[in-house]
C-alpha positions in Angstrom: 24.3 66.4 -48.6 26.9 65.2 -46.7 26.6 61.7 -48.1 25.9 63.2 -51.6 29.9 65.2 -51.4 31.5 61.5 -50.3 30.2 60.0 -53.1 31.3 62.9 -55.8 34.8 62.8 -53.8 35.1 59.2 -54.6 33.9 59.3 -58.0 36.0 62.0 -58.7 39.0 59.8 -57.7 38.0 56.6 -59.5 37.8 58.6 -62.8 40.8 60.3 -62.3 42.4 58.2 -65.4 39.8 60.3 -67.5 39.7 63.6 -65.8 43.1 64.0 -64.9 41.6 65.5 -61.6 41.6 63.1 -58.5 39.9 65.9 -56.3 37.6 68.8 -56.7 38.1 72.4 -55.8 36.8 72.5 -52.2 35.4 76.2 -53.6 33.7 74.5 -56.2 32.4 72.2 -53.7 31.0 74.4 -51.0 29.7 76.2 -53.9 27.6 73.0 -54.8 26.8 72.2 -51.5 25.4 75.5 -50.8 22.5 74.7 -53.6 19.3 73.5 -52.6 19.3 70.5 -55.5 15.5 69.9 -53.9 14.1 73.2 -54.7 14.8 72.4 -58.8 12.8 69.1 -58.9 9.3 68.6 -58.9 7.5 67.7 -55.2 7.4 64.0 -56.0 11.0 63.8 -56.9 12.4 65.8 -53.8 13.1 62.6 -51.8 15.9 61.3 -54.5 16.9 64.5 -54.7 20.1 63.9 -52.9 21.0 60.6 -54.5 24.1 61.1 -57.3 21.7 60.6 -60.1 20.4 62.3 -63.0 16.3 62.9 -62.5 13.7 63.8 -65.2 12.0 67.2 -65.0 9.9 66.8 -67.5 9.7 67.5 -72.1 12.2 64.4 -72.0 14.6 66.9 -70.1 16.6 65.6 -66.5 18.2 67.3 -64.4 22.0 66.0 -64.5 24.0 63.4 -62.3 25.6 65.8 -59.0 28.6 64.3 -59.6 28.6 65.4 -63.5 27.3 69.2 -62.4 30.3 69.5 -59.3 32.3 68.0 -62.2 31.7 70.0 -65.1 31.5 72.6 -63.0 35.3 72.2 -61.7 36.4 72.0 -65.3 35.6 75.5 -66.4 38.0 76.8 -63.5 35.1 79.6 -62.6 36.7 82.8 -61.1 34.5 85.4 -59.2 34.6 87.9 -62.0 33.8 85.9 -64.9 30.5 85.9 -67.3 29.4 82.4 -68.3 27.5 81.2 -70.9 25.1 77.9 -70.5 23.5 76.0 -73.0 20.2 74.1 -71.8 19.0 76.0 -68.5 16.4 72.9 -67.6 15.5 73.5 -64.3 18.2 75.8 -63.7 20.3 73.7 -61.1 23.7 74.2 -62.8 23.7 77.3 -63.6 22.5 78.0 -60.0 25.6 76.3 -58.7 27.4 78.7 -61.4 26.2 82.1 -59.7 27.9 81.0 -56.6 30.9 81.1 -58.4 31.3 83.7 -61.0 29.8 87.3 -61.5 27.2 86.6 -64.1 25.4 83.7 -65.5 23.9 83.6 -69.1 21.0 80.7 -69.8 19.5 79.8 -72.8 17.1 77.1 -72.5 14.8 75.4 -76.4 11.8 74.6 -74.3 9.7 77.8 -73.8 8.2 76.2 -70.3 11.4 75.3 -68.7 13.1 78.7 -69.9 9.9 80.3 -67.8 9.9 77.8 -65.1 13.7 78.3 -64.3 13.6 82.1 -64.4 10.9 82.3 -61.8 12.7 79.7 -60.0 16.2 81.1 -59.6 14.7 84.5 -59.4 12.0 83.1 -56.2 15.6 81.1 -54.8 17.8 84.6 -54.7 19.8 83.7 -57.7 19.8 87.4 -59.3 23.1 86.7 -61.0 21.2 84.5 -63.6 19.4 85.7 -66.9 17.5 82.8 -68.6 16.0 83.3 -72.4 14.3 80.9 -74.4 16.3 80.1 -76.9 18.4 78.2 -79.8 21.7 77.0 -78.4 23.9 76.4 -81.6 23.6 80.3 -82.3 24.8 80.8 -78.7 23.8 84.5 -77.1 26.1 87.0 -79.5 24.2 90.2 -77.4 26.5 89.4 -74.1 30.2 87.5 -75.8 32.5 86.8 -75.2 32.2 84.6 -72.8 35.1 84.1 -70.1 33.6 80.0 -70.2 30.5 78.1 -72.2 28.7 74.8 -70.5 26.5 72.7 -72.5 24.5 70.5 -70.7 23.1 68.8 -74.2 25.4 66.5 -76.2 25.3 67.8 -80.3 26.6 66.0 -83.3 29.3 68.5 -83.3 30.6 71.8 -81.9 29.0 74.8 -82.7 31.1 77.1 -84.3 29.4 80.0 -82.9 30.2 79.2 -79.4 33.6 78.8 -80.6 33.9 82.2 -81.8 31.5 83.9 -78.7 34.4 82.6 -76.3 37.1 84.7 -75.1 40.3 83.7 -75.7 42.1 82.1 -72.4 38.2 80.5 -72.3 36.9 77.4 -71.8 34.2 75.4 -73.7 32.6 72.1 -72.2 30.3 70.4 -74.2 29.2 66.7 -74.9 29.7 65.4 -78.9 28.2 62.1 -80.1 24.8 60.1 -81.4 21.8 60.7 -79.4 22.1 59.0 -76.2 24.9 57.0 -76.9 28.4 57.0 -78.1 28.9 60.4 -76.0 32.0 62.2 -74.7 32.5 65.3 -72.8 35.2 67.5 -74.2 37.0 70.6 -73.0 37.9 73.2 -75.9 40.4 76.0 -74.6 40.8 79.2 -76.8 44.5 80.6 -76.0 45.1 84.2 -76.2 46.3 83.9 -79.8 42.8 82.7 -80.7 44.2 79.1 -81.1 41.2 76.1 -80.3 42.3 72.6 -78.8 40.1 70.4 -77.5 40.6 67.2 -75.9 38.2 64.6 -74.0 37.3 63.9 -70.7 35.3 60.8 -69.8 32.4 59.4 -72.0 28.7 60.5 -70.9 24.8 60.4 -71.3 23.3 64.0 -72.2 19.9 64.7 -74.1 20.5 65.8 -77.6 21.0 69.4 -78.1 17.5 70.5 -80.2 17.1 73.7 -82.3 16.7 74.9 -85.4 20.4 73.3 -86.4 19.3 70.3 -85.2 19.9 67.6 -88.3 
């Protein structure tokens, strides 16, 4: 782990140019550090487990690069009392770096097994600030917004507009746009407290493509 928080301190100052961040939050960090990344792969993965790379888990699904998760992670500026949305549970490795950080944690997840899988995972790991539901992502989860920030670990042709609206305003919104494994960039979309959207983007990137019934 030590070796692992090196290498996402040094990437995080080579793509400083896109992120505008040369460092990390050392909460953010210790935050990451504190999460098994072993206990969310499968037993014949667990010895790359620490190696700053994304990793399949299985129904064409990885589990994302470290550096992207401490990343992404830094980007929504968690605070201890805020309720976060994430799009795309997988295994449930971000949003278990997420519960260190924030109050509550809101997961929906399209594949029915992994939704299971990463409940009973993050519930068996101690992680009962996290709700995982199988789900549809583009609708977002109306029942809890808005949302003090939104994650979207799946990259969709566009942004869905009902994330948009589920976010507080003063929120945050991360979410990869482009083609299907290619062509890819992370943006940030901040709501102001007028209810005012901007976005802008942060560094190109490789997600799986965001399925569901709004899928095109």
């Amino acid at each position: 782990m030590r070796a692992l928080l090196d290498e996402i301190r040094a990437e995080a100052r080579e793509t400083r140019q896109y992120t505008g961040r040369a460092a990390l939050s050392e909460r953010v960090l210790e935050a990451f550090a504190a999460v098994p990344r072993h206990a969310f792969l499968p037993d014949v993965l667990r010895p790359a487990a620490y190696a700053n790379r994304p990793l399949p888990i299985g129904h064409e699904q990885t589990i994302s690069q470290p550096y992207i998760v401490a990343l992404m992670t830094d980007l929504l500026d968690p605070e201890a009392g805020d309720v976060i949305l994430e799009i795309g549970t997988g295994c449930g490795y971000q949003a278990a770096v997420l519960a260190k950080l924030v109050q509550r944690v809101y997961s929906l997840e399209i594949v029915p097994e992994l939704a299971e899988q990463a409940s009973e995972r993050l519930r068996r790991l101690g992680y009962d600030n996290v709700e995982v539901a199988h789900g549809d992502g583009h609708a977002g989860w109306p029942r809890h917004a808005p949302y003090d920030a939104i994650i979207v670990t799946a990259a969709a042709p566009d942004i869905p507009p009902a994330l948009i609206e589920q976010l507080k305003p003063g929120g945050r919104l991360l979410i990869p746009v482009g083609g299907r494994y290619s062509g890819q960039e992370l943006l940030l979309v901040e709501k102001d407290r007028h209810g005012r959207v901007s976005r802008k983007s942060v560094l190109p990137v490789i997600f799986v493509p965001l399925t569901g019934i709004s899928e095109s």
